[in-house]
C-alpha positions, 0 to 999 in steps of 0.5 A: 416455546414453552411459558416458563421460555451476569452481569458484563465483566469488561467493556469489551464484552458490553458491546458484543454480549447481552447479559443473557448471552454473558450467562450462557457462555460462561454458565460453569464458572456463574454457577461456581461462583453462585454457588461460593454465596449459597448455604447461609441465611441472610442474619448470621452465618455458621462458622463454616458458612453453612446452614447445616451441619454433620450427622453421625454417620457423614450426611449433611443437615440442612435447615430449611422452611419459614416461620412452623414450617422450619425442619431439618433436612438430611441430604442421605434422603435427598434425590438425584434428579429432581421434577418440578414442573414447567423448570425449563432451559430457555425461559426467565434463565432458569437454566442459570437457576438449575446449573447453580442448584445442582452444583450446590446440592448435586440433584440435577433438575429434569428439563420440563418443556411445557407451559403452565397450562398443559401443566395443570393438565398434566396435573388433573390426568396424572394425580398423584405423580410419583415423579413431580414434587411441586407447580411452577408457572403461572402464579394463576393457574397455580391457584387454579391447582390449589383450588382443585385440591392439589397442592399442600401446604409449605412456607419456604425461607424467605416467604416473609419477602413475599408481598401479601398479594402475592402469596396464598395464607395458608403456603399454598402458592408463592410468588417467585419472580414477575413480569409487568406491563411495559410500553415498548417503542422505536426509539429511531422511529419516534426521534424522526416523527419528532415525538417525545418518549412516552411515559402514560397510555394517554401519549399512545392517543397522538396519531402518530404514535396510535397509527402503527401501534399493537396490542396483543389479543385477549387470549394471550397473557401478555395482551390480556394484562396489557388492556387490563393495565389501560382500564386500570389506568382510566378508573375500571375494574375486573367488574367494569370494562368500559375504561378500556373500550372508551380508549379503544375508541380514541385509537381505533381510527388512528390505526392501531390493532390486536396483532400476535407475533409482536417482537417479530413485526416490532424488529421487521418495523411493521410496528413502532410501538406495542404493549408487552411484559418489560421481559418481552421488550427487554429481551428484544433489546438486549438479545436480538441481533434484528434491531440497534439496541440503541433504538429500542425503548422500554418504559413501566407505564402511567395512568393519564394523571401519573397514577397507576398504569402497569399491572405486575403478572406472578409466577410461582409454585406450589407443592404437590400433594403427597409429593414422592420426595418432600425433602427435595420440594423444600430445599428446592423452594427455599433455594428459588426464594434466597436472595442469590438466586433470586439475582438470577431471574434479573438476567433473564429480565425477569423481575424477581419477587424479592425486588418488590421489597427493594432486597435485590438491585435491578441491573442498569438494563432495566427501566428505572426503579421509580417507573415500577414504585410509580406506575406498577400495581397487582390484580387481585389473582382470584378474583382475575381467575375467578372472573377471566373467561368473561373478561376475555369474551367481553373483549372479543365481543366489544373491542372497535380494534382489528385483529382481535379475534387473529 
């Protein structure tokens, strides 16, 4: 499964229908309605509801850009189909964000199956592609493609949003959407060894937490940020990662191990508590049909004293150098970043970048606002990239933890 894999309208279907299923089943009449809300900035509208306006000749005009990147777009120059990658069905409901572009725009957008690495591969064989207007995927590895020198420079409408850490100066790579560390429980397991709920990393430390619990390995994101997340919490940094192992220590003997496949033993009850990205956790909760709802808890975690304890993962996208249809690239980029759409990564249970500044509401799915105000906390993206293949061999050579090689 590639890496970058509406809200209930009656009670009837709360119980029957995840949202994420919700969005699937009644996709053409979510997009229409989308679609009705697209076209306008967020201060004043035109008389017609439109951002753009009519030429001479019958084409559409469009305004797009922030700040000395904003242009008019003319939709005679526009394409029919649109290749962006890693933009795919199945992940962080971008199948809801593609039916809702072509439906607004008439430029379908080509199903790019692949995770963000293999794009960045693609990228390197392949420059320049005559197909492939922009990055999407990890905000990292879209860095990584800035640093080798193949993305330009644009600032879509709404880049102001954008938090500082979480976009590139120069408007090279932007933050779109975010994942972040979450502690995923058995709630059913936990009231029947009378345990509380956790809320900091120090709760995993009880034995009886620590005995079935998992940690991803290293080399997958998830449990990367996952041990990044603990360090943090326990005063290290990307320089000093003897927080992490001194924990590492105190659970070790409890039982607890590096496991891949997580949400598959979590369901089958192998498992009791793991660490993960709050989709992972959320999605298990409200997708699978493997477990209650009911019995699956997800909590943004603290450090020991309440500090700080969940490290925030971007993804985003960057525009290709010398793209083969530029005008497409930015009307694509200013449509992700509008708030409408950004609503759409929620029901996936994928944060959206504009919620960070509070400009879309989080649905009752998920964890609370305050547990992400209180706990969540950004890692400086190249620094990390800069410093991650040590990070990574450093954890498989001192983790006391089973399984850390698997």
């Amino acid at each position: 499964m590639s890496q970058d894999n509406a809200t209930d309208v009656s009670d009837s279907l709360t119980d029957s229908l995840s949202r994420r299923r919700f969005l699937v089943a009644n996709g053409t009449a979510a997009t229409a309605a989308l679609a009705g809300c697209l076209g306008g900035d967020d201060g004043d509208d035109d008389s017609d509801g439109s951002d753009g306006g009519d030429t001479t000749d019958g084409a559409e005009t469009i305004e797009v850009g922030y700040g000395d990147y904003e242009t008019t777009i003319s939709t005679d120059d526009l394409p029919d189909e649109l290749y962006v990658y890693a933009v795919q069905t199945g992940w962080s409901n971008w199948d809801a964000v593609m039916d809702a572009f072509e439906e607004e725009y008439d430029i379908s957008l080509f199903d790019d199956q692949r995770t963000s690495g293999e794009a960045l591969t693609n990228i390197r064989t392949n420059h320049p592609n005559h197909d492939y207007v922009a990055y999407n995927g990890a905000y990292s590895v879209g860095l990584q493609a800035w640093d080798e020198g193949f993305t330009t420079d644009y600032k879509p409408k709404g880049y102001e949003s954008v938090p500082d850490e979480f976009k590139t100066d120069d408007g090279h790579v932007t933050a779109t959407r975010q994942m972040t560390v979450a502690i995923n429980y058995r709630k059913d397991v936990y009231e029947e060894r009378g345990l509380d709920e956790p809320e900091t990393w120090e709760d995993l430390k009880q034995p009886e937490i620590a005995q079935d619990l998992a940690i991803n390995v290293p080399g997958a994101g998830s449990g990367l940020n996952a041990m990044l997340s603990i360090n943090h919490a326990y005063g290290g940094d990307l320089d000093n990662l003897d927080p992490l192992f001194d924990y590492f220590d105190d659970i070790a003997d409890a039982g607890a191990e590096h496991r891949r496949n997580l949400d598959q033993q979590f369901t089958a009850g192998e498992i009791s508590t793991y660490a993960e990205y709050d989709f992972g956790g959320l999605s298990t909760k409200y997708n699978s049909d493997d477990i209650p709802e009911e019995d699956v808890g997800v909590v943004i975690p603290k450090g020991p004293d309440g500090g700080e304890g969940a490290t925030q993962v971007p993804y985003g996208y960057g525009m290709l150098q010398d793209p083969p249809n530029e005008e497409a690239a930015k009307l694509f980029m200013d449509f992700v970043l509008s708030p409408d759409v950004q609503e759409l990564f929620f029901d996936g249970f994928v944060r959206p970048i504009r919620a960070s500044e509070d400009e879309v509401e989080a649905p009752e799915e998920f964890p609370p606002s305050e547990q992400y105000d209180d706990a969540a906390f950004g890692i400086d993206q190249a620094e990390l990239l800069d410093k991650q293949q040590g990070i990574i061999e450093e954890i498989l050579e001192r983790s006391p933890l089973p399984g850390v090689e698997a």
